[in-house]
C-alpha positions as CSV (number, residue, x, y, z in Angstrom):
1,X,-134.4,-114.5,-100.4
2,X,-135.1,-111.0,-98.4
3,X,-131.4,-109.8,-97.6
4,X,-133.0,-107.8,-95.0
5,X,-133.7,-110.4,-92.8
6,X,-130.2,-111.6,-93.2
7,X,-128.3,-108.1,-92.8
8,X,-129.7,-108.2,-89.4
9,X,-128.1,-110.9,-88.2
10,X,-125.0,-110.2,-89.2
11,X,-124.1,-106.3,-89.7
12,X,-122.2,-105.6,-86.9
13,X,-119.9,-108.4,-88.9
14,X,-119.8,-106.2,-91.9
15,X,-119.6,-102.7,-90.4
16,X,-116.4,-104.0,-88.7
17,X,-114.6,-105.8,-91.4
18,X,-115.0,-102.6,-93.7
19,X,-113.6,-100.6,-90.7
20,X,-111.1,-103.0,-89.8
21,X,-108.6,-101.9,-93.1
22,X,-109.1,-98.0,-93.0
23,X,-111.5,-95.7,-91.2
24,X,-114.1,-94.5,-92.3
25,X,-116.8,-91.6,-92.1
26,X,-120.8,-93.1,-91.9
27,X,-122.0,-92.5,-95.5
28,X,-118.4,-94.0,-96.6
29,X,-118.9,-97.4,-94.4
30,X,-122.7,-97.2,-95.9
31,X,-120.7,-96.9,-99.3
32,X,-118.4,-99.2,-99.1
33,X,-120.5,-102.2,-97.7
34,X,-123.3,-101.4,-100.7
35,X,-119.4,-101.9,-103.2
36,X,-119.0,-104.9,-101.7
37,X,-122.4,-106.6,-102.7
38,X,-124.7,-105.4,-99.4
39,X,-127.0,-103.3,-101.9
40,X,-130.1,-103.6,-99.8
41,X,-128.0,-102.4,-96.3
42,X,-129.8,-99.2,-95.1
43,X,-128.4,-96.0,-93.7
44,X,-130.5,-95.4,-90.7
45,X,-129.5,-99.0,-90.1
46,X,-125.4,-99.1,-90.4
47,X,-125.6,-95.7,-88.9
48,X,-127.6,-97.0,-85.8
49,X,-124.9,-100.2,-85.6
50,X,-122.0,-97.4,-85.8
51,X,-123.7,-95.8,-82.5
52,X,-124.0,-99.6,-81.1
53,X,-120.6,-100.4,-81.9
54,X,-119.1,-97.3,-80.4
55,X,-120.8,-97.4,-77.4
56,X,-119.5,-101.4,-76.9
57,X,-116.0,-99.9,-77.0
58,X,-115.8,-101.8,-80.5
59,X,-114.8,-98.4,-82.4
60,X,-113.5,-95.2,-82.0
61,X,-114.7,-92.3,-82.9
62,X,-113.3,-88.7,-84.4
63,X,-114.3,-85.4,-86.2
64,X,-112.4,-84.3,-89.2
65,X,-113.3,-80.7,-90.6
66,X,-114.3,-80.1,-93.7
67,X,-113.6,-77.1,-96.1
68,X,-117.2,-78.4,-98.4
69,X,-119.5,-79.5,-95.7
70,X,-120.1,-79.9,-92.0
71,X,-117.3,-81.7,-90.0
72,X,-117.4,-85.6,-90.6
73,X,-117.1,-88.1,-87.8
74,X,-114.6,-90.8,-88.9
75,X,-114.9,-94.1,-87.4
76,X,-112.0,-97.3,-86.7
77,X,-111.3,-100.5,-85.2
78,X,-110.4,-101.4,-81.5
79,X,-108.8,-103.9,-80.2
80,X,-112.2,-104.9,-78.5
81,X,-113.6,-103.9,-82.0
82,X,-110.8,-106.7,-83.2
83,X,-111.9,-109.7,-81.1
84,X,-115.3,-109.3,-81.8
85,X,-114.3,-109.1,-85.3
86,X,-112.5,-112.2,-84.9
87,X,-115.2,-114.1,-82.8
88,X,-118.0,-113.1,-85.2
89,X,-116.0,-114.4,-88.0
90,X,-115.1,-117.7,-86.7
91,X,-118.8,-118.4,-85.8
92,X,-119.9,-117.3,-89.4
93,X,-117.6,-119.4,-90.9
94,X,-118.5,-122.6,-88.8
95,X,-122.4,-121.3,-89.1
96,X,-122.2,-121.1,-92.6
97,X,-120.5,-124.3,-93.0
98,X,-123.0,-126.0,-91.4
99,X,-126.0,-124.7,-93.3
100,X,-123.7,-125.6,-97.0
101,X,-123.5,-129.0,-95.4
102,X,-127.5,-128.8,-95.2
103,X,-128.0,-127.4,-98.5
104,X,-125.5,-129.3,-100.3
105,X,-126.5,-132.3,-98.4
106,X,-128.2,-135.7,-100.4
107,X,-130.8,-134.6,-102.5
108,X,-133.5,-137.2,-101.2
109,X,-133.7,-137.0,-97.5
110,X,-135.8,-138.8,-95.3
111,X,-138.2,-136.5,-93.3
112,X,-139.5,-137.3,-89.4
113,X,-143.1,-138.8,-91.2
114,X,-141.1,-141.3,-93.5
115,X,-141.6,-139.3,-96.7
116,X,-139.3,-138.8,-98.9
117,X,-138.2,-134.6,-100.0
């Protein structure tokens, strides 16, 4: 299956919970979601959810110089950032549990013509 597709749906979800621990600059968020198994997630597309999310009052935003490079803007959690967080999560949960019932569900299943999968 495209992960693509899927990212979509749910990135603000996983921009947040990497944030949610320790902040976190935009290649580092980009960095850590690809660590945790999101290899397909795109950086024009976390970085565009980072401008999103910040704008929604869901994260803060800072610059910390550097000494090796230009100055790096660092990125956390607030507590509006933290209720979405926790909304997001419960619907994923009860989303995904539904579709596991689906897929998990009898094997031979009776569709709307009579026939059977």
């Amino acid at each position: 299956m495209d992960q693509t597709q899927l990212l979509k749906g749910v990135l603000d979800l996983a921009v947040l919970a990497v944030v949610r621990g320790e902040d976190g600059y935009g290649y580092d968020i980009v960095r850590r979601l690809r660590d945790g198994g999101l290899a397909e997630v795109g950086d024009a597309s976390v970085y565009g959810t980072l401008r999103r999310l910040y704008a929604a009052g869901a994260l803060t935003s800072y610059v910390v110089p550097s000494e090796s490079g230009p100055h790096r803007k660092y990125y956390g959690i607030t507590p509006i950032g933290r209720d979405q967080l926790k909304r997001q999560r419960d619907d994923w949960h009860a989303f995904s549990t539904t579709l596991d019932g689906l897929l998990d569900g009898p094997a031979s299943r009776t569709t709307s013509q009579g026939v059977h999968a």
